[in-house]
C-alpha positions in Angstrom: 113.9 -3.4 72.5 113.4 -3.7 69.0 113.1 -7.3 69.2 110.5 -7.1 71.8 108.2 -4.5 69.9 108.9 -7.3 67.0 107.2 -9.9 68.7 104.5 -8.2 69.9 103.6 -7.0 66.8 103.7 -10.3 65.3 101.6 -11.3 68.1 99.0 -9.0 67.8 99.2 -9.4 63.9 98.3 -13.3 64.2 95.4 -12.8 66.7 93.9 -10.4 64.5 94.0 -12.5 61.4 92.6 -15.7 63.5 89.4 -13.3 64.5 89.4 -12.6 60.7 89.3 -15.8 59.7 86.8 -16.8 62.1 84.4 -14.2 61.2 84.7 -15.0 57.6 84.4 -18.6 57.8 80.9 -19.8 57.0 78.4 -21.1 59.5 78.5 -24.4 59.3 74.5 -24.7 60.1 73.7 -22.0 57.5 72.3 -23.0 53.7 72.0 -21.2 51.0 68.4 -20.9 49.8 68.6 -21.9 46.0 66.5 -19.9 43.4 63.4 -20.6 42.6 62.0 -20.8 39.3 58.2 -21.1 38.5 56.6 -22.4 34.8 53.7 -19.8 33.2 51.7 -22.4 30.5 49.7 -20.3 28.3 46.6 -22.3 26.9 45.3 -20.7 23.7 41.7 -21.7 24.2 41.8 -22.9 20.2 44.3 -20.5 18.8 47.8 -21.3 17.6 50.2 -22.5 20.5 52.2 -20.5 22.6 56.1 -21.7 24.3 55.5 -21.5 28.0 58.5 -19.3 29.9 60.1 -20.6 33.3 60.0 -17.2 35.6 62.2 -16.7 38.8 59.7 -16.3 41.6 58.7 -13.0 42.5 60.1 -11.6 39.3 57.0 -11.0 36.3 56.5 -12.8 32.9 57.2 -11.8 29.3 54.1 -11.0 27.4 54.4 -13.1 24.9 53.5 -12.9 20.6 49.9 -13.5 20.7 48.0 -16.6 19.2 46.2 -16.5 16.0 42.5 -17.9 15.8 40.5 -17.4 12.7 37.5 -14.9 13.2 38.7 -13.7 16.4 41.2 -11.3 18.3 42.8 -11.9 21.4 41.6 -9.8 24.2 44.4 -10.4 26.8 45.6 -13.4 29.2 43.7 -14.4 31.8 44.4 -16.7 35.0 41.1 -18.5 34.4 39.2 -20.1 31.4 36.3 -17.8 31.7 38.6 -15.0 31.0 37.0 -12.9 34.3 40.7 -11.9 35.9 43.0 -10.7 33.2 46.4 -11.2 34.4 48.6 -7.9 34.1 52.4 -8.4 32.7 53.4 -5.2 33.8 52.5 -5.9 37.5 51.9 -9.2 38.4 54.6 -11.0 40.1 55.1 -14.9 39.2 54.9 -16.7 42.7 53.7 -20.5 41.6 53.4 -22.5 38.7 50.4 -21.2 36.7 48.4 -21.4 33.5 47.3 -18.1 31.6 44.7 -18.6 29.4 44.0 -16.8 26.5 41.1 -14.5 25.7 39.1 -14.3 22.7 36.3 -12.0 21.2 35.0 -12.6 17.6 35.6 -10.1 14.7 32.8 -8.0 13.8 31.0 -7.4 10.5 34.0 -6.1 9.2 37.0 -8.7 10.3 41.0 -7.7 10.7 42.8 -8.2 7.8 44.3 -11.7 8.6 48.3 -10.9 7.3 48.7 -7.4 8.8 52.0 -7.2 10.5 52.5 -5.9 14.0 55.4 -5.0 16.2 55.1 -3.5 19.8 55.2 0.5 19.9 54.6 2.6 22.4 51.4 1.2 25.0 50.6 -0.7 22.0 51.2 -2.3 18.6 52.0 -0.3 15.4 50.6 -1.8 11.8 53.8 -2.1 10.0 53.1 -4.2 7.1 50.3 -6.4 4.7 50.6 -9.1 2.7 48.5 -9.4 -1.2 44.9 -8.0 0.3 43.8 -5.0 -0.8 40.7 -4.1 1.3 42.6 -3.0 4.7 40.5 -3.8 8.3 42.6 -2.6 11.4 41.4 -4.1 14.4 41.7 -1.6 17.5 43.4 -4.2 19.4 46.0 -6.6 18.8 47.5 -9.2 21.9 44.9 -7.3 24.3 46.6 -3.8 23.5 45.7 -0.8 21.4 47.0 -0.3 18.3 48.0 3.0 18.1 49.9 3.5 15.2 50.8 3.1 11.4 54.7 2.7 10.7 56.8 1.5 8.4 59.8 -0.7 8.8 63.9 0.5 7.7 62.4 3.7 6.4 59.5 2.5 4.3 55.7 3.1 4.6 53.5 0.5 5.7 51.5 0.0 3.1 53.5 2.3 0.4 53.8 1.0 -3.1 51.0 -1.4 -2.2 48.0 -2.6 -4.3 45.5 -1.5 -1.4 41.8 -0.3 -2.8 40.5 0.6 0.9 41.4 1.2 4.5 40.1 0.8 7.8 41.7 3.0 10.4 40.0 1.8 13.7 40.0 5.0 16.4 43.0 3.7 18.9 45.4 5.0 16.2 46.8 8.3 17.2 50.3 8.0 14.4 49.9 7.5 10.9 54.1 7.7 10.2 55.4 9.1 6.9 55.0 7.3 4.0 52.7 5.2 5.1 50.4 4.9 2.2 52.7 6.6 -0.3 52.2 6.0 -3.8 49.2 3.7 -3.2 47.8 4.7 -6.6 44.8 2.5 -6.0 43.3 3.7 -3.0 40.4 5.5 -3.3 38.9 5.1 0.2 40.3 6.3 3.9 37.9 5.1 6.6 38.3 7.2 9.6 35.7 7.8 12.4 34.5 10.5 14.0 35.8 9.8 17.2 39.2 8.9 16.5 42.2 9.5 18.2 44.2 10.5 15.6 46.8 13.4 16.8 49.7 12.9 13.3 49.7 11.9 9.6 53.2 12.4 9.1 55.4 13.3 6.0 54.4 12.3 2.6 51.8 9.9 4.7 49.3 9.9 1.3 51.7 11.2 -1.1 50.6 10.0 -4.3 47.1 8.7 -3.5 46.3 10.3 -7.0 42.8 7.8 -6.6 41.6 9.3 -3.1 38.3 10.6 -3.6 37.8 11.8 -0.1 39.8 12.6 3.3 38.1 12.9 6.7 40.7 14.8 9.5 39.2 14.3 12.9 39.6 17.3 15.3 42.3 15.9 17.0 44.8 16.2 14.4 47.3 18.3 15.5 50.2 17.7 13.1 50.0 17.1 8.9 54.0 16.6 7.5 54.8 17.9 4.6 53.7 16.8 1.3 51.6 14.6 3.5 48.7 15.0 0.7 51.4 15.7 -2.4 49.5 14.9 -5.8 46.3 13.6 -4.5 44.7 15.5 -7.1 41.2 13.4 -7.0 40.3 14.4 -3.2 38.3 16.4 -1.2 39.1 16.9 2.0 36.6 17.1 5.2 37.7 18.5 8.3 35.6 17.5 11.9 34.4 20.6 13.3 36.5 21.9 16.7 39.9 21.0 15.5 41.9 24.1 16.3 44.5 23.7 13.7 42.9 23.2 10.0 39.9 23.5 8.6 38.6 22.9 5.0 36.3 25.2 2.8 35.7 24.2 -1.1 37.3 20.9 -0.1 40.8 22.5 0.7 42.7 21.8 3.7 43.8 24.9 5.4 46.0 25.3 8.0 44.5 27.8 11.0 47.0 29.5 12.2 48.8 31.0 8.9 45.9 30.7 6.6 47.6 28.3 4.4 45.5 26.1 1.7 47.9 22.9 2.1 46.6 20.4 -0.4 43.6 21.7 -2.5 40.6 19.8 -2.9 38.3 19.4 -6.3 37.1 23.2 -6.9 39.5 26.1 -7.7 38.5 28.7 -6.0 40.5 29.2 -3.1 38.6 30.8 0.1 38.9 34.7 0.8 40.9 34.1 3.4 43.7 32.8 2.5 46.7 34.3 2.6 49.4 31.5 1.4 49.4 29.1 -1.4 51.4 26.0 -0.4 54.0 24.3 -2.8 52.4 21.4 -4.9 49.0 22.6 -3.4 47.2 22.3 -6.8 49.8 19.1 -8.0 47.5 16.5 -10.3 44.7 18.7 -9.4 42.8 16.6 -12.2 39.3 18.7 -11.9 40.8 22.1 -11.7 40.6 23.7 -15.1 39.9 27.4 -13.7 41.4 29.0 -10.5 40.2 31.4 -8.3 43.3 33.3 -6.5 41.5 36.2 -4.4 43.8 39.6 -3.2 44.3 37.7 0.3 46.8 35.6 -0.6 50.5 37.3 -0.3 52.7 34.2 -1.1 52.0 31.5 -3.7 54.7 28.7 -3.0 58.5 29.4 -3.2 57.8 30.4 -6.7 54.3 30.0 -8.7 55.5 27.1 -10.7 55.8 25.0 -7.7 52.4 25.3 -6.5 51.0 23.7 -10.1 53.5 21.5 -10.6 52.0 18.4 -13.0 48.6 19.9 -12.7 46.2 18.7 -15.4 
């Protein structure tokens, strides 16, 4: 008996693993389709050139560093000449060879700085770096995208430490990062318009500007770091009416909310309102020689001293 349930087992066994077989075994009139890989050419349309990328149909293209053309900045790529139909890297799908072709608009009166360095952040580009100018132009748009941002790179600012006399901050820029412009003893000029974007000047942003002569915060600013303005004793500051959290009187900039004079400006009388002193408020306050300190104010820094400290 056990011999016969044996066989039949072994039986069964080897049909199944024939059916097995057979149902793995490959069609012999089936082919694999082979991948399919499509070339995008980019044509510069008289900027520098640009390495074309092969692309696996169906799958979408890298956008790549854009060109550089004297007197212009690139507006995007587009699949004609004309640049009419801008191609969208995000979306688009590579399905046949094809030629992008590169969009150009020329610089206006006042043209980009030509060795500003750039490096994708956010929906944009972020400024992160200049070579020897020293009169700044940021364009609002770099490789067809918003720039939206002034960073630095491994922890320093921008431009800090730099011999820059001006800047030109178009209004795309929503981020100027910490130290951005720290130390630049030389600038004495901020350009900023009144419908800029700008939401943050981060920590120690201007810090050391002791040459600023004036500072513009558009209402949109939500957010100043600390120390943001430390000794920037030469400045008045100008805040755009409707921003909800500072203001300026007498050239101060005052934070809303707590009634705190951050960074004085040129005069020293601090408003009646007022109700803190911030530390290094008055720091290289070079016009200050009398100071007005009315009963409102219940805290002067985290001790007087601080609040002063290498005032002239």
């Amino acid at each position: 008996m056990k011999k016969l349930l044996t066989a039949l087992l072994s039986v069964c066994m080897c049909a199944f693993g024939a059916v097995g077989f057979a149902a793995c075994a490959p069609d012999e009139g089936a082919t694999l389709e082979p991948e399919v890989y499509y070339t995008v050419a980019f044509d510069p349309q008289g900027g520098s050139e640009v390495e074309s990328q092969s692309v696996r149909s169906g799958n979408v293209a890298i956008r790549p560093d854009p060109p550089q053309r004297e007197g212009y900045f690139l507006t995007g790529w587009y699949e004609d000449a004309a640049a009419t139909d801008e191609w969208k890297f995000e979306t688009d799908r590579v399905t046949s060879d094809i030629t992008l072709y590169a969009g150009w608009e020329r610089s206006g009166s006042a043209e980009a700085t030509a060795s500003l360095v750039y490096e994708r952040y956010g929906e944009g580009y972020a400024v992160t770096g200049v070579g020897a100018e020293t009169e700044i132009v940021i364009p609002a748009e770099y490789g067809g995208l918003p720039v939206v941002a002034i960073r630095g790179q491994y922890g320093t600012g921008a431009f800090a430490r730099s011999d820059i006399t001006s800047v030109t901050i178009p209004d795309s820029v929503t981020e100027i990062g910490n130290n951005s412009f720290y130390n630049c003893t030389f600038l004495t000029a901020v350009h900023i318009g009144e419908e800029s974007a700008l939401e943050t000047i981060g920590r120690n942003a201007f810090s050391g500007c002791s040459s600023l002569a004036e500072m513009y915060i558009p209402a949109g600013v939500t957010s100043v770091g600390d120390s943001a303005f430390n000794n920037c004793g030469a400045a008045n500051f100008t805040v755009a009416e409707g921003n909800a959290a500072y203001r300026s009187e007498n050239g101060h900039l005052i934070e809303q909310t707590t009634d705190t004079l951050l960074r004085a400006g040129q005069s020293g009388i601090v408003p009646e309102d007022v109700q803190i002193i911030a530390d290094r408020a008055f720091s290289r306050s070079v016009s200050v020689t009398e100071l007005y300190i009315p009963s409102s104010v219940t805290q002067i820094g985290k001790f007087p001293r601080s609040v002063f400290g290498r005032a002239s």
